[in-house]
C-alpha distance (Angstrom), angle and dihedral (degrees) to the residues before:
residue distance angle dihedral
X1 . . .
X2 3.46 . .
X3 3.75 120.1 .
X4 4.10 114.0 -102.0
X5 3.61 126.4 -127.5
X6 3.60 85.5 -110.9
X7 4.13 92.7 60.3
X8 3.44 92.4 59.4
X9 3.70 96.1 54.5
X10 4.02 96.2 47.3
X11 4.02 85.4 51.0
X12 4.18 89.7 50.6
X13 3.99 92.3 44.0
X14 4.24 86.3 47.8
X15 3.79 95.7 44.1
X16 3.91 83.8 51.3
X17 3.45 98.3 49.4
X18 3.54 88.9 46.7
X19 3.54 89.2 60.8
X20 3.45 83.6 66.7
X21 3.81 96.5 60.3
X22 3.84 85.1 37.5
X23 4.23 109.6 39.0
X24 3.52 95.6 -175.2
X25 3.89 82.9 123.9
X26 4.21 90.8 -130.3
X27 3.71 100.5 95.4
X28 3.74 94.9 59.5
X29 3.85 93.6 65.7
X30 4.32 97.7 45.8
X31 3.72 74.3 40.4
X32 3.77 90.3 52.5
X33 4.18 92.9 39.3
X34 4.26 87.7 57.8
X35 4.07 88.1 48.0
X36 4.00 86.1 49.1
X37 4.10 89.9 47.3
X38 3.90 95.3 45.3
X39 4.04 80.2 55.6
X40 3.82 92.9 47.9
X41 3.74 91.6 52.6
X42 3.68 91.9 38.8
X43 4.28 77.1 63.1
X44 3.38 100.1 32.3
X45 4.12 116.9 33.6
X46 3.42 123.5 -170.3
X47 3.69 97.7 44.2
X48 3.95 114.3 159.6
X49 3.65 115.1 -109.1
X50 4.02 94.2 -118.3
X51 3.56 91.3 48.6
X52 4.11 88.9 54.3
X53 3.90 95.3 48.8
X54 4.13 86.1 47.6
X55 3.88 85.3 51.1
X56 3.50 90.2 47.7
X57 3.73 99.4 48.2
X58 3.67 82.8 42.1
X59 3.68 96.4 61.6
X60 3.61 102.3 41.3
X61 3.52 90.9 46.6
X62 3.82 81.6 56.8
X63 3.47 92.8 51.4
X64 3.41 109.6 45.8
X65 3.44 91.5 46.3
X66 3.95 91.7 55.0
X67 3.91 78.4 56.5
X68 3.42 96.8 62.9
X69 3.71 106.8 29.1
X70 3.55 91.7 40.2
X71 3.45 132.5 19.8
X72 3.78 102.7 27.2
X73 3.90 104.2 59.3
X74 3.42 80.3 63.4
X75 3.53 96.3 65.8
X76 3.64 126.1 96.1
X77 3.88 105.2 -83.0
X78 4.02 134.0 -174.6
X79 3.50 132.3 -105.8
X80 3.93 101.7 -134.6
X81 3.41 116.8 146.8
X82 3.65 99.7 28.5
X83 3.91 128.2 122.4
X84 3.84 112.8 -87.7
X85 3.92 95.9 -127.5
X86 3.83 90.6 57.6
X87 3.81 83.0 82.0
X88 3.84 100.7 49.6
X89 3.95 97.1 116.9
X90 4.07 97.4 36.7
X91 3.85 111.0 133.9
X92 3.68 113.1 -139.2
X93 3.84 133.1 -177.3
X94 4.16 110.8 -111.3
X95 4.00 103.7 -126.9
X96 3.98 89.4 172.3
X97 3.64 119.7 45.7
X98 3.66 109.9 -110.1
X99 4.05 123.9 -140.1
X100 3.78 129.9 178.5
X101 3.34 109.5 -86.7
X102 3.89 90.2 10.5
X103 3.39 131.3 105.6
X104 4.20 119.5 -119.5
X105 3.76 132.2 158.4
X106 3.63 138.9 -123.2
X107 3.35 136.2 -156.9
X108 4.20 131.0 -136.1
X109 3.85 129.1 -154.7
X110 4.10 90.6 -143.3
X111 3.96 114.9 39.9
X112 3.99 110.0 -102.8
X113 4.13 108.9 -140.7
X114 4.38 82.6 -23.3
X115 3.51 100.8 -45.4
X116 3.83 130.2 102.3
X117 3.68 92.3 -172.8
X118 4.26 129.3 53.6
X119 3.36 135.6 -172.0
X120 3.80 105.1 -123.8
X121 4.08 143.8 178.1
X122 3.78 137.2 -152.5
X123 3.56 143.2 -172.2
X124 3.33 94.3 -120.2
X125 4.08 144.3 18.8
X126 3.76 118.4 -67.3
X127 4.11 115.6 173.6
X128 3.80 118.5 -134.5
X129 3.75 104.4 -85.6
X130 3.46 105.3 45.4
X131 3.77 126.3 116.2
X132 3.77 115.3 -115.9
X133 3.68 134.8 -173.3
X134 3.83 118.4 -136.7
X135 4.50 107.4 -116.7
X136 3.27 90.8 178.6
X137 4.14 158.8 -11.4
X138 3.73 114.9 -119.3
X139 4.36 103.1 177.9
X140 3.29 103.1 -70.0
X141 3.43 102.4 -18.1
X142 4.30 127.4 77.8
X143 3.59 132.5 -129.8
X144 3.83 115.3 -138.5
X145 3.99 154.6 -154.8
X146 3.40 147.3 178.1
X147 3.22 113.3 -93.9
């Protein structure tokens, strides 16, 4: 018996929902390739069984590697790993007022070495949502402006 257009279909909706259970974000795309071959043989009946697992392979190798090579660089990545004094001149939002010789916080749209969120210092008072502009790294702790 040779599966239905139907069978492929039910196993792409179950290998996405399983990517649900499992977010790895892998299923979705063989998930995707069954949906595609379920359509193919909704077009095209009568399609051998080898010649619907090569499509499917086919098409979720397709997919997943338009994943990688193309849509994910594009996503918003971390800046581990690089030097510290690459970020002198980042403007960050201050969450935690900062006071001279007081402690505050500050906030970055794109992670700096993993972290969205630094301890920082200042010569001078800056209120918690003001923009800032990093002068300087000291360890683990960052020197700031206004901006």
């Amino acid at each position: 018996m040779e599966p239905l257009w139907w069978h492929w279909v039910v196993l792409g909706i179950v290998l996405m929902l399983l990517e649900l259970a499992l977010p790895a974000f892998f299923l979705i795309w063989f998930g995707l390739g069954a949906v595609v071959v379920g359509v193919v043989l909704l077009i095209v009946p009568g399609l051998p069984f080898a010649y619907q697992v090569l499509a499917w392979t086919a098409f979720s190798t397709v997919f997943v590697w338009l994943w990688f090579k193309v849509f994910k660089p594009g996503i918003h990545k971390t800046r581990v790993g690089l030097s510290r004094g690459q970020f002198i001149g980042e403007i960050g939002l201050v969450t935690k007022d900062i006071r001279p010789y007081e402690m505050g916080q500050i906030r970055f749209q794109k992670p700096i070495l993993g972290d969205d969120v630094w301890d920082s210092i200042a010569d001078e008072d800056i209120k918690a949502g003001e923009r800032v502009k990093v002068l300087a790294v000291e360890g683990n702790i960052l020197k700031v402006g206004r901006v």
